[in-house]
N, C-alpha and C positions, 0 to 999 in steps of 0.2 A: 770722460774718456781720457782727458788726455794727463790724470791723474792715476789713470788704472795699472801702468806698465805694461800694457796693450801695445802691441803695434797695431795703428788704424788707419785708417781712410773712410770721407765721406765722401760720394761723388752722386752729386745734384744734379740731376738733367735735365734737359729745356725740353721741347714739344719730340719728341721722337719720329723720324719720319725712316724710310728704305726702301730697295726697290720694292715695288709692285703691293707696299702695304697696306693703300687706299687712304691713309692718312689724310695728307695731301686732299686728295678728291671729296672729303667729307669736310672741309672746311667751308665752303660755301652754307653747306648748313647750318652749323655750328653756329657761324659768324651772326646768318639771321636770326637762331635762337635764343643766342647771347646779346644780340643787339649791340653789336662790335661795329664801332666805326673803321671804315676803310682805311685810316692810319693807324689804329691800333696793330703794336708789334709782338711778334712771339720770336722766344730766342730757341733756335732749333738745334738737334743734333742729330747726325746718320745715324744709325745704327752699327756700322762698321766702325765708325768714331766711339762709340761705346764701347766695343769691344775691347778696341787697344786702351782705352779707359782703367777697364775692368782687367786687362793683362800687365798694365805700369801698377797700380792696388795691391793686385793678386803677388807682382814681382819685388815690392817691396820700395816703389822710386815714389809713391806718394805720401809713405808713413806720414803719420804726423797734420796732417794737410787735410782742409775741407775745399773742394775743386768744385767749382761752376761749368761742369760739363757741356758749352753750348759752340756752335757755330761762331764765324767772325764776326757776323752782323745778323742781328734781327730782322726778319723779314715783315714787313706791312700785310694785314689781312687780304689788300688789294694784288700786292702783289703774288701771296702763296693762291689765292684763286686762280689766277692767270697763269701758276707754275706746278704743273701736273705733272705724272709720269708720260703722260702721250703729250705733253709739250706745252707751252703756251696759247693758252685761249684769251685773249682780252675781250673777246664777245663777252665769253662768259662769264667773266671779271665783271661787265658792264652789266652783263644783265642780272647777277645777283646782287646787287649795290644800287637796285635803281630805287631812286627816292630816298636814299642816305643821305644825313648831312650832320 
């Protein structure tokens, strides 16, 4: 690519989440499926945060550049379960992690 004379951009994104897209709310699955320990982290990004992503690429302010598309800080499995669109449940944090260790 960056021999081609291309103008380019690569942009990597972390776990995808937005409103009301259920993301989020299938984690607790997932986690048991994958047999994800409660500290295990995913680096996430909005979906609006993509957007303007994909419009700095499209505008030409990333030429050049492969970009790690993610949030500030990575979220814990424990705590993306207990951070919902209808809000924090830590029940149910607790009760999908029981007998993790």
């Amino acid at each position: 690519m960056r021999e081609s004379g291309l103008n380019w951009s690569i942009l990597r994104f972390g776990f995808v989440y937005g409103d009301g897209d259920g993301h989020i709310g299938q984690i607790p699955h997932i986690a048991q499926i994958l047999k994800l320990h409660p500290a295990n982290r995913l680096s996430m990004i909005h979906h609006r945060d993509i957007a303007t992503f994909v419009k700095m690429g499209l505008n030409g302010k990333l030429d050049g550049r492969v970009v790690n598309t993610v949030d500030d800080e990575p979220m814990t499995i424990f705590e993306l379960i207990g951070w919902r669109s209808d809000g924090p449940d830590r029940n149910a944090a607790d009760q999908s992690l029981v007998g993790r260790s």
